[in-house]
C-alpha positions in Angstrom: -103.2 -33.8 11.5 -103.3 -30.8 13.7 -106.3 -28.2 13.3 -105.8 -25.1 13.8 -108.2 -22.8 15.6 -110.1 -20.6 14.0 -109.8 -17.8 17.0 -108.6 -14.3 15.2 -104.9 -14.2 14.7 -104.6 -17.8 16.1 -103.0 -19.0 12.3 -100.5 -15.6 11.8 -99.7 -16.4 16.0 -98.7 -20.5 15.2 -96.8 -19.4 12.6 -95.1 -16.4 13.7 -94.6 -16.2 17.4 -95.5 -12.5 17.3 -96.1 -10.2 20.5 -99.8 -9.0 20.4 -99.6 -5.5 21.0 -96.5 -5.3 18.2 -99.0 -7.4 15.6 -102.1 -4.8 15.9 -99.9 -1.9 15.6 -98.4 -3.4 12.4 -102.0 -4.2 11.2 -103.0 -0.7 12.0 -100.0 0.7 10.5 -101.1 -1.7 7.0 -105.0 -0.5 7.2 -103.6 2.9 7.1 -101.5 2.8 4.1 -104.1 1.0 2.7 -106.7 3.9 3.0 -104.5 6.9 2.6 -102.2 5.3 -0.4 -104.8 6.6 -3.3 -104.7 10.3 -1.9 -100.7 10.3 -1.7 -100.9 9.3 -5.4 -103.1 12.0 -6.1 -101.0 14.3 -4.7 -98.6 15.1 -7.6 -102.2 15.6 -9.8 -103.6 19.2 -9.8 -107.3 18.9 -10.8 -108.7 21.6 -12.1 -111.2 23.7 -10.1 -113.0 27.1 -11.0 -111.3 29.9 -9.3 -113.5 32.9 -9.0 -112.6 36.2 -11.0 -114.3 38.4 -8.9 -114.9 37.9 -5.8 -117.9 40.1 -5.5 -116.4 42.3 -3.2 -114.2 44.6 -4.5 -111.8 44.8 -8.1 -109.1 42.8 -6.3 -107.4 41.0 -9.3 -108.1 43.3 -12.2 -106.5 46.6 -13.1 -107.7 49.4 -14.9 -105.9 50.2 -17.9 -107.6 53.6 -19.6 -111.4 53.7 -17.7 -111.6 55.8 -15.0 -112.3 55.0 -11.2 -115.8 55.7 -11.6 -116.2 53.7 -14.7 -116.5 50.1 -12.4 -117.5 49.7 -8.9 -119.2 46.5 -6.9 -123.2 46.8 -6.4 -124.9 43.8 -4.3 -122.4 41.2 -5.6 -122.3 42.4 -9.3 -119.7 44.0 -11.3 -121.3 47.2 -12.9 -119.7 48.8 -15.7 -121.2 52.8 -16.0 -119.6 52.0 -20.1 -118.0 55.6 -19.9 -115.4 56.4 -21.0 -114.4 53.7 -23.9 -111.5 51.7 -22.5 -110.9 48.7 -20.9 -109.6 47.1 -17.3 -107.5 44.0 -17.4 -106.7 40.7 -15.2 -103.1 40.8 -13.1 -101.8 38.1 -15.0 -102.2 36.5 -18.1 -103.7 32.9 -19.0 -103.4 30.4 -21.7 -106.1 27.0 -22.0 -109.1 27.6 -19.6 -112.5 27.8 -19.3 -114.7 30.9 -18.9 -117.9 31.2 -17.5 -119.9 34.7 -17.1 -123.2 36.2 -16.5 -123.9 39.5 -18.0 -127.0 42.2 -18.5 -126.9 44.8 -20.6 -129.2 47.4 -18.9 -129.7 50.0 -22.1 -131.1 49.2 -25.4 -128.2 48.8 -27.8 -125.7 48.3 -25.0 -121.8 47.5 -26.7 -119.8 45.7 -24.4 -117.6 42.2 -24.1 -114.3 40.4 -23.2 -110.9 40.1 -24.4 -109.2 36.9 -24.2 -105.5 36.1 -24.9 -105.0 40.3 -24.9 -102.2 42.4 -24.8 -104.2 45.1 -23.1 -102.5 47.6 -24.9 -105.3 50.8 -26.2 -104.6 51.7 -29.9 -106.4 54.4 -32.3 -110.1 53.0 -30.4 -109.0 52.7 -27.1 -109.0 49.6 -27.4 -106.7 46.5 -27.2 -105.3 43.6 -29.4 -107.0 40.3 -28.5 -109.8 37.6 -29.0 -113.1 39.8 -28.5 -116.4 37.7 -27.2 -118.8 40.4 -28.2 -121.7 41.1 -25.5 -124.5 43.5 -27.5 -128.1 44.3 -26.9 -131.0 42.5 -29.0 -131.5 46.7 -30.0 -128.0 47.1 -31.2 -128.6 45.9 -34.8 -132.0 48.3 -35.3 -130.6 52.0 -33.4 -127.3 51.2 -36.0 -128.7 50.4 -39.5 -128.3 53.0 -41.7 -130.4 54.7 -43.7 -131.0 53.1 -47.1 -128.7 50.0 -46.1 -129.4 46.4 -45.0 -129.5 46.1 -41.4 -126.3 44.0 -40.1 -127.4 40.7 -39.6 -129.3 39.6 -36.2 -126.4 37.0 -35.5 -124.6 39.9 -35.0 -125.6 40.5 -31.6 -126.2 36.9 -30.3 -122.4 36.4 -29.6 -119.3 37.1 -32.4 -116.2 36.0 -31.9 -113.4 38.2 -34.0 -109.6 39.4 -33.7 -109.6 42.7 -32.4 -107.2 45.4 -32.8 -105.5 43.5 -35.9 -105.1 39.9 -34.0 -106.0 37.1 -36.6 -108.2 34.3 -36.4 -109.6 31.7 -38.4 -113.9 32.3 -38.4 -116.0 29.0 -37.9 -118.9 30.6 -39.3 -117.9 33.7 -41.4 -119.1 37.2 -41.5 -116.3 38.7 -43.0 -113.1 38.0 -40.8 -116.0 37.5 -37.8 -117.5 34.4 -37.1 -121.3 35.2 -36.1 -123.4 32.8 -33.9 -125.1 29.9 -35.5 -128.2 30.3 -34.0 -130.0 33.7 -32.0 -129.8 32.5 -28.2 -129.0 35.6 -26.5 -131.7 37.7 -24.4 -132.5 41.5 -24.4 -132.1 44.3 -21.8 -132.4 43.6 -18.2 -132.1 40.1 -18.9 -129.2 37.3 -17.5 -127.6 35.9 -20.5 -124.6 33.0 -20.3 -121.7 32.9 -21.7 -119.7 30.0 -21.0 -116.5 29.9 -23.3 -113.8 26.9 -24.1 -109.9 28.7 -24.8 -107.7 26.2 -25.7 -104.3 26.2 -27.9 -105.5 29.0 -30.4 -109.4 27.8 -30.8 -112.3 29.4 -29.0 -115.5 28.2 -28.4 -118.6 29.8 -27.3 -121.9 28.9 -25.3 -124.7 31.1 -25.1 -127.4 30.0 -23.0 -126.8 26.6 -22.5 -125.8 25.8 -26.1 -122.4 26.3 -28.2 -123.2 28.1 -31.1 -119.9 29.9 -32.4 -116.2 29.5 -32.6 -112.6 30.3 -34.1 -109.6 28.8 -34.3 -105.9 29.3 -35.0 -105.2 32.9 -33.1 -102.8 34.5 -33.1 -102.6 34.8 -29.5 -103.1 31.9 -27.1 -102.0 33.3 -24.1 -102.4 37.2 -23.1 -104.8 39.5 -20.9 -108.3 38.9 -20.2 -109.7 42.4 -20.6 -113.4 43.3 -19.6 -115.1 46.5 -21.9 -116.6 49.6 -21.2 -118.5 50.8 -24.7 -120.7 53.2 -24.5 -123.7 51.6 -22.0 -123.9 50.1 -18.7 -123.6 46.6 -18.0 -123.6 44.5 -15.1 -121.5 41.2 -14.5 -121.9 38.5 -11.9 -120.6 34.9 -11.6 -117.1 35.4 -13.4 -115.2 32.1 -12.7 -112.1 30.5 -15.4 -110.8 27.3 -14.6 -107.2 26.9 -16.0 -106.4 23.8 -18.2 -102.2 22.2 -18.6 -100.8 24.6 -20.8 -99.3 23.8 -24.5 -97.1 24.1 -26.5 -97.1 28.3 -27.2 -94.4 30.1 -28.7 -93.3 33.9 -27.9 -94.6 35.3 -30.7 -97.9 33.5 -29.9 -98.0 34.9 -26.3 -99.5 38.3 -25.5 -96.0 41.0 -24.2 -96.2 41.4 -20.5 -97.2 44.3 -19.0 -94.8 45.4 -16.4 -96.1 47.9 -13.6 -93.8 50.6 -12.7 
């Protein structure tokens, strides 16, 4: 019996008279396809990734729909809202499933502001638009507005309620009313960071505060339109506004938000 050596290649060589140079290019050729063959599959697969809203720059991406141009400016990386006059400004284009995360301060006591999702960004009677409202008040906001010989409105109120705004309809998780108010009081007072971090998807919305989801809805109306940022009243300061989009589903017309077209 003949024994073959054991010298690299020697086996392949006896076998397959093969030039040298031509059988290390080939190996070369098979290592390579053998590393880069899992990232040319990948390459038909968009992963999501968080895509900054604003950039901390300037108000590239948003446009103002019935503020003013001194109602929103860029202050040491934040997003300052002077909350006058009522109105609201709205992103370029419109989104469907995604996540939302955003840091906010309220910097008066009984500061009104909050977002829009799946908006038309339309102004009615209010000046203010159709769409899924994520409410952003001060801790103050439920003392400076209970009226004289009534029950104050309950503190829930201004730790994060989720409603249909302008006449959109939702289904509450936890009703007030049509609203659906916050399971538990997470949200901090004037001056202070609080976190929203919110879940959009096919007509349900689900909202962190804090670290902790404490609220939702579900079947909207909408479930693709406008996000829409708020001026109310007070100022308010925004930093760290980031969505990452999701596969989009199955949405009708009459479930999408109209499209604003710019003259």
């Amino acid at each position: 019996m003949q024994v073959l050596s054991c010298q690299p290649n020697s086996v392949f060589n006896k076998i397959i008279p093969m030039d040298r140079t031509l059988f290390f290019l080939l190996n070369k050729i098979f290592l390579f396809f053998l590393i880069t063959i899992p990232n040319f599959v990948l390459l038909g697969t968009v992963i999501p990734q968080w895509v900054d809203l604003f950039n901390g720059k300037d108000l590239t991406g948003w446009v103002d729909v019935n503020t003013s141009p001194e109602t929103w400016y860029v202050k040491d990386g934040m997003l300052i809202c002077k909350g006058k006059p009522i109105g609201v400004m709205r992103s370029e284009r419109q989104y469907e499933n995604f996540l939302l995360h955003v840091e906010w301060r309220h910097m008066e006591s009984g500061g009104n502001s909050g977002i829009f999702a799946w908006s038309d960004a339309i102004p009615f009677g209010n000046r203010l638009p159709k769409g899924l409202e994520i409410q952003m008040l001060e801790l103050d906001w439920v003392k400076l507005h209970t009226k004289k010989g009534k029950k104050p409105p309950p503190i829930a109120y201004v730790h994060g309620e989720l409603f249909g705004a302008g006449g959109l309809k939702a289904t509450p998780d936890n009703p007030r009313g049509s609203r659906s108010k916050s399971l538990e009081n997470r949200c901090k007072g004037k001056g202070e960071w609080n976190v929203y971090d919110v879940v959009c998807v096919d007509g349900v919305v689900k909202l962190s505060v804090n670290g902790k989801f404490v609220n939702g809805v579900r079947n909207s109306q909408y479930k693709k339109g406008y996000l829409c940022l708020e001026s109310e009243g007070s100022e308010i300061h925004f930093r760290n506004l980031k969505i990452m989009e999701l596969p989009s589903g199955i949405t009708s017309s009459d479930q999408t938000a109209p499209i604003i077209n710019l003259p």
